[in-house]
C-alpha positions in Angstrom: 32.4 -5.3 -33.0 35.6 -7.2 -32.8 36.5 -6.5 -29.6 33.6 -8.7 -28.6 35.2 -11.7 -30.2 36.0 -13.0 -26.7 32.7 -12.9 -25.4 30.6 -14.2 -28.6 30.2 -18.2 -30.3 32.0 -18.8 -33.4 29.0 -19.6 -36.1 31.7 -22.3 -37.8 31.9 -24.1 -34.4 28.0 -24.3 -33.4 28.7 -27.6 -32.5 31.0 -30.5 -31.8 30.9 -34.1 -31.7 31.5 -36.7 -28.7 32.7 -39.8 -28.9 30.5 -42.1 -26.6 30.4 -45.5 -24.9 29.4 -47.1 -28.7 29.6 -44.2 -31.2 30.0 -41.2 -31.8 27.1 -38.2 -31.3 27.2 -34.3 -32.0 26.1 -32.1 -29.3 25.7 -27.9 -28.8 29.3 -26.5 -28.8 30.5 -26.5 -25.1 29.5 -23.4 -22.9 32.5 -21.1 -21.9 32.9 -18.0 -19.6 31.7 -14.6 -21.6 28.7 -12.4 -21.0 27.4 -9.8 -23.1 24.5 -7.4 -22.5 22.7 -5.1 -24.3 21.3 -2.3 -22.6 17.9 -0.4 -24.0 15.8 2.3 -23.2 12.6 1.5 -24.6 10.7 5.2 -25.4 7.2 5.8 -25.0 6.0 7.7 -28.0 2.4 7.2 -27.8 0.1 5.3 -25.2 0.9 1.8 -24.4 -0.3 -0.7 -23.1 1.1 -3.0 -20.9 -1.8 -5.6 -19.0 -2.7 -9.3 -18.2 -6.4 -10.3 -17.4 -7.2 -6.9 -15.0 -7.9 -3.3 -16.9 -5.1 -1.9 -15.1 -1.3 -1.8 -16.1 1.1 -4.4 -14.7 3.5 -3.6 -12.3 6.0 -4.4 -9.3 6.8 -2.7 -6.0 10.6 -2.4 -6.1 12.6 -1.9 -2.6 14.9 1.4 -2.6 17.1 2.9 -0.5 16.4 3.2 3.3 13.8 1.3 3.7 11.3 2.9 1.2 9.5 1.2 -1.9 8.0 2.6 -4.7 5.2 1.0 -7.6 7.1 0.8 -11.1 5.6 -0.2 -14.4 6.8 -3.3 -15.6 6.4 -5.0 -18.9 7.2 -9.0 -19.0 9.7 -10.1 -21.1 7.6 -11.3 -23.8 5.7 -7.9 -24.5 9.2 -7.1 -26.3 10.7 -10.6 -27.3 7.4 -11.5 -29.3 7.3 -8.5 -31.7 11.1 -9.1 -32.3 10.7 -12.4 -33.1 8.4 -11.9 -35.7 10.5 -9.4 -36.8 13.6 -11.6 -37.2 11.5 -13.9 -39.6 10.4 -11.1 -41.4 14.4 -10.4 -42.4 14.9 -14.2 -43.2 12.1 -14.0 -45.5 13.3 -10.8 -47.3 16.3 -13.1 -48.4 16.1 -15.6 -50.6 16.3 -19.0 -48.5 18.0 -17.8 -45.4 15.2 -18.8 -43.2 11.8 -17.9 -42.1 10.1 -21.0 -43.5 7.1 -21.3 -41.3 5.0 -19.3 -38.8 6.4 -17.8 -35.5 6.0 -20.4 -32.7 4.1 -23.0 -35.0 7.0 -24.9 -36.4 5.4 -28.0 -37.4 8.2 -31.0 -38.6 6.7 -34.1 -40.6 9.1 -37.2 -40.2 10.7 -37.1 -43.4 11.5 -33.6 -43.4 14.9 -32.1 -41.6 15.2 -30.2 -38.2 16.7 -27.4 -40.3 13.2 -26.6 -42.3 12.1 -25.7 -39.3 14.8 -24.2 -37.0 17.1 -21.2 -38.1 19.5 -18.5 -37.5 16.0 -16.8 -35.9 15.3 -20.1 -33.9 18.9 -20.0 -32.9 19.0 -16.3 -31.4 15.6 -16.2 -29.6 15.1 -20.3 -29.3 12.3 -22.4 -30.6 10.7 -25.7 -29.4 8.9 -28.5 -31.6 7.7 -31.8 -31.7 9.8 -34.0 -34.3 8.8 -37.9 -34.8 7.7 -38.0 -31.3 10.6 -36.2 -30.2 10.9 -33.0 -28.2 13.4 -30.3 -29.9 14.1 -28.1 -27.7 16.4 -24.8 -28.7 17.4 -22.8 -26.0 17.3 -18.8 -26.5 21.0 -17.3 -26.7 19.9 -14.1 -26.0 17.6 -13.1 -22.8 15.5 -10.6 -22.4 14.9 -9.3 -18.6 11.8 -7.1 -18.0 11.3 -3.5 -19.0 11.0 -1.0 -15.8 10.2 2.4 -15.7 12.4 4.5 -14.3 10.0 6.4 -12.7 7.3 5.1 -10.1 4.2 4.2 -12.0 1.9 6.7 -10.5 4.3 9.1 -13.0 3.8 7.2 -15.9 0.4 5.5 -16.0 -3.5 7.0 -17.2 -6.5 6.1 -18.3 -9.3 7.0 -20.7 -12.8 6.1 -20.2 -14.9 4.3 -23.1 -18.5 2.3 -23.8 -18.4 -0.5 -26.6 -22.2 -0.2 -27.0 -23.9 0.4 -29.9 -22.1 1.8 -33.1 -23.2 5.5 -33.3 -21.5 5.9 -29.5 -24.7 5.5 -27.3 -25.3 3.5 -24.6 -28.6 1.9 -26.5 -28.6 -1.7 -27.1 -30.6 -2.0 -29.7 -31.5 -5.9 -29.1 -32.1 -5.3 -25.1 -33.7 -2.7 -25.8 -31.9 -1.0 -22.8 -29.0 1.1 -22.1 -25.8 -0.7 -21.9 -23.4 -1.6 -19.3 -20.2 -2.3 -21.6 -18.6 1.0 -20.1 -14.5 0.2 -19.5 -11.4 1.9 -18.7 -8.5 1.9 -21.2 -5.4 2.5 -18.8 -2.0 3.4 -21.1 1.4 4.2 -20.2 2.0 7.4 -21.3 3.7 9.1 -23.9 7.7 10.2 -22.8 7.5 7.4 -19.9 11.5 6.0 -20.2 11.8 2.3 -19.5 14.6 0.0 -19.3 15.5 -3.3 -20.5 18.9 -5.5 -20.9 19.5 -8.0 -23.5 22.2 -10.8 -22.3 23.9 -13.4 -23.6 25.4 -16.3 -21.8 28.0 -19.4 -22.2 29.2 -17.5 -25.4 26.4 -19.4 -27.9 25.6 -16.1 -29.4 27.5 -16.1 -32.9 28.4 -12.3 -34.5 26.0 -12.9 -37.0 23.8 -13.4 -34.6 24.2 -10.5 -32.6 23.5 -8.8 -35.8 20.2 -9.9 -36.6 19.6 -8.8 -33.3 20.3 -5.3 -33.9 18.4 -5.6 -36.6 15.4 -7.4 -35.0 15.3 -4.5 -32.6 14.9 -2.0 -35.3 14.2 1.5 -34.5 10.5 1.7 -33.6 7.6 -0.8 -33.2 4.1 -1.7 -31.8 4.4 -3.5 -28.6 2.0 -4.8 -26.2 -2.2 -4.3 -25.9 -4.3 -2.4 -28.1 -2.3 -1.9 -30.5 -4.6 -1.5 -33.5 -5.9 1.5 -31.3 -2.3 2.8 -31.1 0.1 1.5 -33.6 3.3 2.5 -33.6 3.8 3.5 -29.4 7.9 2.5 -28.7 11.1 3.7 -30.2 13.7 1.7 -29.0 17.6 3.5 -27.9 20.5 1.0 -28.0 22.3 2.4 -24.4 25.3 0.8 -25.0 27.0 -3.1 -24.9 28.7 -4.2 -22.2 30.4 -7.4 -21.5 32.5 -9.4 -19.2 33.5 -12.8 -18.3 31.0 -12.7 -15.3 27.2 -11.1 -15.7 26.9 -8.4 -13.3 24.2 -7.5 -10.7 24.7 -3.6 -12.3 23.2 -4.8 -15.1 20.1 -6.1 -13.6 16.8 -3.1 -14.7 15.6 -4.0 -11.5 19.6 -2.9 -9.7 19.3 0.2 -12.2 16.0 1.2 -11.1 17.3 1.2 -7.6 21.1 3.0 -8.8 18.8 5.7 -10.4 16.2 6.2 -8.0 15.6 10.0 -6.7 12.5 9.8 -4.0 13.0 13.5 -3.9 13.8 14.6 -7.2 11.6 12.5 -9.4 11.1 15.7 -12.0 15.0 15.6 -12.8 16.1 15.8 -16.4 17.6 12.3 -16.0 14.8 10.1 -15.7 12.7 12.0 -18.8 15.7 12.8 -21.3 17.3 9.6 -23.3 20.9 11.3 -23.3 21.4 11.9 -20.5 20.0 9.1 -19.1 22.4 6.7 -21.8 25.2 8.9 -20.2 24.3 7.8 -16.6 24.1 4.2 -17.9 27.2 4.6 -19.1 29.1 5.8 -15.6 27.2 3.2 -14.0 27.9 0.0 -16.1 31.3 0.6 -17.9 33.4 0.8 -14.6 32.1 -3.0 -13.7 32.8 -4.2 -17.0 35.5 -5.3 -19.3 34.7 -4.5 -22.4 32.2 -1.5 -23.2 30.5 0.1 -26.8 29.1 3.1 -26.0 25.2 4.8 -27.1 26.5 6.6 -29.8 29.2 3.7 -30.9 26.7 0.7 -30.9 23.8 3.1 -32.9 26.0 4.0 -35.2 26.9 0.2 -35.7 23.0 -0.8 -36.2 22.6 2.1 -38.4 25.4 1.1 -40.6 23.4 -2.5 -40.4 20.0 -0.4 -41.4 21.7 0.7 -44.6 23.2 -2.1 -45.7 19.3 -2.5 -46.7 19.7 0.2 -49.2 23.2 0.3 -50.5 24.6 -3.4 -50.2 21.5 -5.2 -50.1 22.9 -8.5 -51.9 26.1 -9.2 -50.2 24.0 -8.7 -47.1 21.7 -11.5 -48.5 24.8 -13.4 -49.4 25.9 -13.1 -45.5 22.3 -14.2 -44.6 22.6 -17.1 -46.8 26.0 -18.3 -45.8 25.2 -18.2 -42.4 22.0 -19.9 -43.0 24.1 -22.9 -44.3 26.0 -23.2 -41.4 23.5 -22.7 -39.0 20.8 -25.5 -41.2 23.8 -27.6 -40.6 24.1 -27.7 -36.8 20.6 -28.3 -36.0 20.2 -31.2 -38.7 23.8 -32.4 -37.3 22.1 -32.2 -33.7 19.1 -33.7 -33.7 19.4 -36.2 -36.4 23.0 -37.5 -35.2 26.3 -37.4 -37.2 26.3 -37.9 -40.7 27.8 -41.2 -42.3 30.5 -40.1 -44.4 
């Protein structure tokens, strides 16, 4: 992961003070040029589902080559993020004071207490917002997450099951109305083996190397995403494609610019677009040409699995690196948003 170095924050330099017109204050540490971006292939391994108010599964029509457009399946941003989150705390929790203190999205600061009860290394990797003595505190994501795509059109990917949520023993009788019931519905799911991908970036080089490791850790290996899940559980396993970074973001590394690289209007049955290798591979000839720095599939999974393990065989200088960290970063929010300490 060194080879990043250039393109990352340095977690001893989250932040930096300012002299001003009458004192001093302590601000964010300046943004420089570096972009990193992690690029996934989110896996389908049982039915998902991806929806807002209507039944049906959300999508967008995506402009290809020659004029021609096609329907692809797109989950927001938040479908993944959210889960991820929630896992991030979950790590903070399994170590002894390194974060984690209160509930996902509900941080809730009395006046006496400090920013840094609140706010964490979590808070600092997918940002956090509260209200503190009347005060907005607002933390700003360092890493962004883009929307998932399929790679292939949605009419490829996308079915649906028919159900009634009647009466228990499965008939239509409503036993109150006396009647047969209406409540007949549609479950539409993504299917299982549908390939979607997703980037990860980082900007302005705020994301520290620690951080970038509780992201890899965040992501884990599989999870429960979007609707229904309690129907479903476990429906995506998640494939780390590789890390690619530069001074300058790129438009390659846009899903929506992939989805358009990749397209095939006459070969949509090809291996590529239902086989995780050799779609990573592609990925790879694609994105590592237009980029400075690359980590490849296999390089970058062998990097979280290493991470994974630590779990197992080094569990407490992992928690000691949690715990350090968690200093540093308590440190720069309490430094930021209560001012500079007297000495």
């Amino acid at each position: 992961m060194n080879r990043f170095t250039p393109f990352l924050g340095n977690i001893d330099e989250l932040f930096k003070t300012t002299q001003g017109e009458k004192k001093e204050y302590v601000q964010p540490a300046l943004k420089n040029l570096g972009s990193l971006s992690l690029v996934l292939v989110r896996e389908a391994i049982a039915p998902v589902v991806f929806r807002n108010s209507e039944e049906e599964i959300t999508d967008i029509e995506i402009a290809l080559n020659e004029g021609n457009s096609e329907t692809y399946v797109r989950a927001v941003a938040n479908k993944f993020k959210y889960p991820e989150k929630g896992r991030g705390l979950q790590i903070l929790r399994l170590f002894n004071k390194a974060g984690g203190k209160m509930p996902q999205n509900k941080i809730v600061l009395t006046k006496k207490m400090n920013p840094s009860e609140g706010f964490d290394l979590n808070s600092l990797v997918f940002g956090d917002s509260t209200v503190w003595d009347s005060n907005v505190l607002p933390v700003k994501a360092a890493v962004n997450y883009s929307d998932a795509l399929s790679l292939l059109p949605k009419h490829y990917c996308v079915d649906a099951t028919f159900h009634n949520r009647a009466f228990e023993d499965g008939t239509l009788f409503d036993a109150e109305s006396k009647k047969n019931s209406e409540n007949l519905f549609n479950r539409h799911f993504v299917k299982p083996g549908t390939l979607l991908v997703q980037v990860l970036s980082t900007r302005g080089r705020l994301l520290p190397q620690m951080g970038l490791d509780h992201l890899l850790l965040s992501l884990g290996v599989a999870g429960t995403y979007g609707g229904q899940t309690s129907v479903y559980g476990t429906n995506i396993r998640t494939h780390l494609a590789g890390i690619y970074a530069g001074r300058f973001e790129q438009p390659e590394t846009s899903p929506y610019q992939i989805v358009r690289t990749l397209a095939n209007p006459e070969a949509w049955d090809e291996p590529l677009f239902k086989d995780v290798k050799r779609l990573t591979t592609r990925l790879e000839e694609v994105l590592s040409p237009v980029h400075d720095i690359t980590m490849t599939a296999q390089e970058v999974g062998d990097y979280q699995n290493k991470l994974l393990q630590r779990f197992e065989s080094d569990f407490e200088n992992l928690e000691k690196d949690y715990q350090e960290a968690a200093g540093k970063v308590a440190d720069f929010f309490d430094q930021w948003f209560k001012g500079k300490k007297e000495k």
